[in-house]
C-alpha positions as CSV (number, residue, x, y, z in Angstrom):
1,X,34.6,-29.2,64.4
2,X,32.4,-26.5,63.8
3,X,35.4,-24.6,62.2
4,X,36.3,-27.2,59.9
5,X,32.4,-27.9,58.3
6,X,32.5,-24.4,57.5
7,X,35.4,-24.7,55.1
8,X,35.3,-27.8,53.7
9,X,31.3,-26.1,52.8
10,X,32.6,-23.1,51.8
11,X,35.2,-24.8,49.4
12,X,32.2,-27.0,48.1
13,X,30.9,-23.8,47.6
14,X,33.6,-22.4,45.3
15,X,33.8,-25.2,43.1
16,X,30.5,-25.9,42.1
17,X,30.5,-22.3,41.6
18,X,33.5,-22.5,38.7
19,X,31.7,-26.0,37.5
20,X,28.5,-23.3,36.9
21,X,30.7,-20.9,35.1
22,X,32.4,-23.4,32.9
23,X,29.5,-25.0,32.0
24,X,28.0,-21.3,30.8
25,X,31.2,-20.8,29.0
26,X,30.7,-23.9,26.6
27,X,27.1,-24.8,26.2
28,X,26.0,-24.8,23.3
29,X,23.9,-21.2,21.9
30,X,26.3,-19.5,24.6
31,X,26.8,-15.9,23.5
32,X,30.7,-15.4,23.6
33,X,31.6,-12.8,26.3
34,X,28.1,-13.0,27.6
35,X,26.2,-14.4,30.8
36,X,26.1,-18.0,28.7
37,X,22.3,-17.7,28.5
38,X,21.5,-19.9,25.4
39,X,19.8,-18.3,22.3
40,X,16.3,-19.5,21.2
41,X,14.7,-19.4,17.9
42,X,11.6,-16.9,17.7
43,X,8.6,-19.2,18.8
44,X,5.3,-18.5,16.6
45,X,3.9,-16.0,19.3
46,X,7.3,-13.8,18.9
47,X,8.0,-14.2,15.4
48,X,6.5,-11.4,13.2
49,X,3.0,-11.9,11.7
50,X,1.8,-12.8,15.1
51,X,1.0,-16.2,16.4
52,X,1.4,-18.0,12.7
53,X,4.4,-16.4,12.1
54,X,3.0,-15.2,8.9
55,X,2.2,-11.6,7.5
56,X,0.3,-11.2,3.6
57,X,2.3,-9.0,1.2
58,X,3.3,-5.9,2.5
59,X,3.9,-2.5,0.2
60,X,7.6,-2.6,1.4
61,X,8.3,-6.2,0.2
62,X,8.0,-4.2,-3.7
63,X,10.1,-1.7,-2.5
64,X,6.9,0.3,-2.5
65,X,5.0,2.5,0.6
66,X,1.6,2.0,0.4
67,X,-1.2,0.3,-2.0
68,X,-5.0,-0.2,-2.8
69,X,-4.4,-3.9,-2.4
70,X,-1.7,-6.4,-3.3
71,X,-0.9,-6.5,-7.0
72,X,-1.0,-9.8,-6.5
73,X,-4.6,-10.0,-6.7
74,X,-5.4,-7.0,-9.1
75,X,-6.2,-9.5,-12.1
76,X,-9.3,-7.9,-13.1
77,X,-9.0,-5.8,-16.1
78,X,-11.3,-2.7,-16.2
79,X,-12.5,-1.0,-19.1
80,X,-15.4,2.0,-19.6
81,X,-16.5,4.1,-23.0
82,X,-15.4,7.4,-23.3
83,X,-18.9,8.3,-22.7
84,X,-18.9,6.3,-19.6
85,X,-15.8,8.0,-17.7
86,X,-14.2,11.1,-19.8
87,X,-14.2,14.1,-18.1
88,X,-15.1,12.8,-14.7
89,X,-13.0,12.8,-11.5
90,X,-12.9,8.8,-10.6
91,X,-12.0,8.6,-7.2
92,X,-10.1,5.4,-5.3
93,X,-9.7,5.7,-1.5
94,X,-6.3,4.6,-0.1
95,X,-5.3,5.1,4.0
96,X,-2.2,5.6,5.3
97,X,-1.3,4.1,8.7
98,X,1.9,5.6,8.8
99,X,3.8,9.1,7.9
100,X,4.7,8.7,3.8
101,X,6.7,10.4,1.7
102,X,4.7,10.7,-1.5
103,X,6.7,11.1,-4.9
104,X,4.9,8.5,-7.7
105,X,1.2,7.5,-7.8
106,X,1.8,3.8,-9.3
107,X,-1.1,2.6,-12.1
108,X,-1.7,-0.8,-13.2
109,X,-2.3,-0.2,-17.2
110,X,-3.7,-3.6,-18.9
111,X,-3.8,-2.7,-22.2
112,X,-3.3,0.1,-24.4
113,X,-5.4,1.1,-27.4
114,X,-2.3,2.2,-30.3
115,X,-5.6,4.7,-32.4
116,X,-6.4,6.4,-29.3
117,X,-6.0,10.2,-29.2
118,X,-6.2,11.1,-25.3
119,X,-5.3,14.3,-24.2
120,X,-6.0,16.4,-20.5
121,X,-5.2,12.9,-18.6
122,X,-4.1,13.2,-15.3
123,X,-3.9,11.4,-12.1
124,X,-4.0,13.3,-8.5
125,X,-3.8,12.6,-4.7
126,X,-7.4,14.5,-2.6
127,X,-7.1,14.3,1.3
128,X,-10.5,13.6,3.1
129,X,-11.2,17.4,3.0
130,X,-11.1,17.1,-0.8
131,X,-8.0,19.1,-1.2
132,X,-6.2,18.4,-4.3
133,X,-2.5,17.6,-2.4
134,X,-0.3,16.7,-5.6
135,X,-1.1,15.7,-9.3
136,X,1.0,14.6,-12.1
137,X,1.4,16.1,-16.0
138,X,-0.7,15.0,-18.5
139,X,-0.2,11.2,-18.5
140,X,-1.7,10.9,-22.3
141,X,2.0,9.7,-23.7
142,X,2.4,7.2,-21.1
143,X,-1.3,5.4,-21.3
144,X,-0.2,4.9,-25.2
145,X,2.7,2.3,-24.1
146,X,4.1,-0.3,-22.3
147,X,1.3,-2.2,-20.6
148,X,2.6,-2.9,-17.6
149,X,2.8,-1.6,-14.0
150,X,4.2,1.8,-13.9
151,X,5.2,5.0,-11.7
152,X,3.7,8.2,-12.6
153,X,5.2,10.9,-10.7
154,X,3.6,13.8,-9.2
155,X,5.0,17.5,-10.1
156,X,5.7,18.3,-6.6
157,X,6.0,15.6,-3.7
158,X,4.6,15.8,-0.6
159,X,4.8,14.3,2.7
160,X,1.2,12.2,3.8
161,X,0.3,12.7,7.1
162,X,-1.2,9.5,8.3
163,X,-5.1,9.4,7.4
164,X,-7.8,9.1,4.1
165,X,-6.8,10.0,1.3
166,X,-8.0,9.9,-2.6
167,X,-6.3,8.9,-5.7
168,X,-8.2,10.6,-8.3
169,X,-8.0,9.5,-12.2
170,X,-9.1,11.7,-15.2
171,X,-9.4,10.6,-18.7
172,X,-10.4,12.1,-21.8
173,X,-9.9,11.8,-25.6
174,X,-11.6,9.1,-27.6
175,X,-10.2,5.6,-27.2
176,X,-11.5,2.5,-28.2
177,X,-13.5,0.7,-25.2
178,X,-12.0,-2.6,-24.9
179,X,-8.6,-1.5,-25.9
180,X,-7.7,1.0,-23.0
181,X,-7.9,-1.0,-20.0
182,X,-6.9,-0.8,-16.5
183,X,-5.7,-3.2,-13.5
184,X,-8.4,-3.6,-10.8
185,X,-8.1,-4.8,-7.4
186,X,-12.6,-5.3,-7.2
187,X,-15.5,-5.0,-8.4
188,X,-17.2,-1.5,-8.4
189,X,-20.6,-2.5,-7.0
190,X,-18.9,-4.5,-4.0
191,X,-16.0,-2.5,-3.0
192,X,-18.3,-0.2,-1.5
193,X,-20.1,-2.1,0.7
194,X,-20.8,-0.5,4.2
195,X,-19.4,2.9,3.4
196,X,-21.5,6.0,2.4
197,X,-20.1,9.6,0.9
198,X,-17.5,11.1,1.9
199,X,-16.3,7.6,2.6
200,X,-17.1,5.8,-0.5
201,X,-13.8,3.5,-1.3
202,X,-14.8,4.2,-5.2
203,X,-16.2,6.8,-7.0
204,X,-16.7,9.5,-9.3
205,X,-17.5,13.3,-9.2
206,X,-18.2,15.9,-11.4
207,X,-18.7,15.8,-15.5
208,X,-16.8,17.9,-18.0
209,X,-13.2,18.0,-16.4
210,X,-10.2,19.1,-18.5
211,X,-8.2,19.0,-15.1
212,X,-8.1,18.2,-11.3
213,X,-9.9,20.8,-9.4
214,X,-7.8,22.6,-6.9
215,X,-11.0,21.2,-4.3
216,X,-14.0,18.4,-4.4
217,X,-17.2,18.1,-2.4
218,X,-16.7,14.9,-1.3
219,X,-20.3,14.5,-0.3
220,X,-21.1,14.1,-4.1
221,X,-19.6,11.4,-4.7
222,X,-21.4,8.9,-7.0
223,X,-21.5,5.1,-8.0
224,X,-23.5,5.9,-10.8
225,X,-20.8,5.1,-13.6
226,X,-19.1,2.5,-11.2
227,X,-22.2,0.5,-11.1
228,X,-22.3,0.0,-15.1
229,X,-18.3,-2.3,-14.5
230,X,-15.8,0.6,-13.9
231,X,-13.8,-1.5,-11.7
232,X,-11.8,-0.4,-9.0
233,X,-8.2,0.7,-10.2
234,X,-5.3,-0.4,-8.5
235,X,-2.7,2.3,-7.3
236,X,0.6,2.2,-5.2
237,X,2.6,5.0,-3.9
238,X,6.2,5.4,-4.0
């Protein structure tokens, strides 16, 4: 008797086992050749963004690699006299969370004055140590058209480590003061809140530039000039 539970158990055994495997086989989400666990849908606490499953603008999204702030939002326009900003270094901080391969410094021109007659403009990347890293040509001919979003590359590339670093503007020529204008992602007087040279988000240095100095104390930075509504430019890099 004993003999005979045994088997008829054992043959139970075996075909609830092949139910099991059949049942794997054609449930639905089955992965074809797999074990037959089902596939779920990312819940919100796996889905990327976190647990709302949603993430702001990213550089990437724009086919870009890093920003001062979403584009998106950089509706103020910014303008300043020639006496207000020529010849001075205006500096906008920008931090990299990630190894970047830096070709283009990307500028957000609003408007365009056609009577201006700029010359010695330049823009510039300075790392915390205020070590002018890369700068571009003179940008004169392309602040006299097209007002639009625009890549101004830098006459040598470099690779950004991760860390601070400083996008540094300098303008000179005479230009009309509500004609030249510039995209801005804040105000000048706010942007800075909480932060103190060498950290200042926005600033200027120096007076009487006719180009980016090789080096910058950044300990003298000022919000002087920003103070009076020149506006925190927006910048991207590519």
């Amino acid at each position: 008797m004993r003999t005979r539970t045994t088997a008829v158990s054992t043959g139970l055994a075996a075909a609830l086992s092949a139910l099991l495997v059949l049942a794997g086989c054609t449930s639905p989400g089955a992965s074809p050749g797999g074990s037959g666990a089902a596939t779920s849908p990312p819940t919100a606490s796996t889905a990327p963004g976190g647990a709302g499953g949603y993430e702001g603008p990213r550089p990437q999204d724009q086919n870009l690699l890093a920003w001062t702030g979403d584009p998106n939002d950089a509706g103020h326009v910014t303008a300043q006299s020639v006496a207000g900003v020529a010849g001075r270094v205006t500096l906008v901080r920008i931090v990299l969370r990630e190894r970047t391969p830096w070709s283009n410094i990307w500028l957000g021109l609003a408007g365009i004055d056609p009577n201006a007659r700029l010359s010695d403009c330049y823009l510039g990347v300075y790392d915390a140590r205020g070590t002018l890293r890369a700068s571009t040509a003179d940008i004169s001919p392309q602040l006299m058209t097209d007002a639009i979003a625009k890549p101004l590359p830098l006459s040598k590339p470099f690779t950004a480590e991760p860390g601070t670093y400083f996008v540094a503007l300098l303008l000179n020529g005479n230009w009309a003061t509500n004609a030249l204008t510039l995209k801005s992602t804040g105000a000048g007087i706010s942007v800075n809140a909480g932060l103190t040279p060498p950290n200042l988000r926005y600033s200027t240095v120096l007076t009487g530039q006719t180009s980016l100095p090789a080096g910058l104390n950044l300990a003298e930075q000022s919000t002087s000039t920003i103070n009076t509504g020149w506006a925190s430019q927006w910048y991207a890099v590519s």
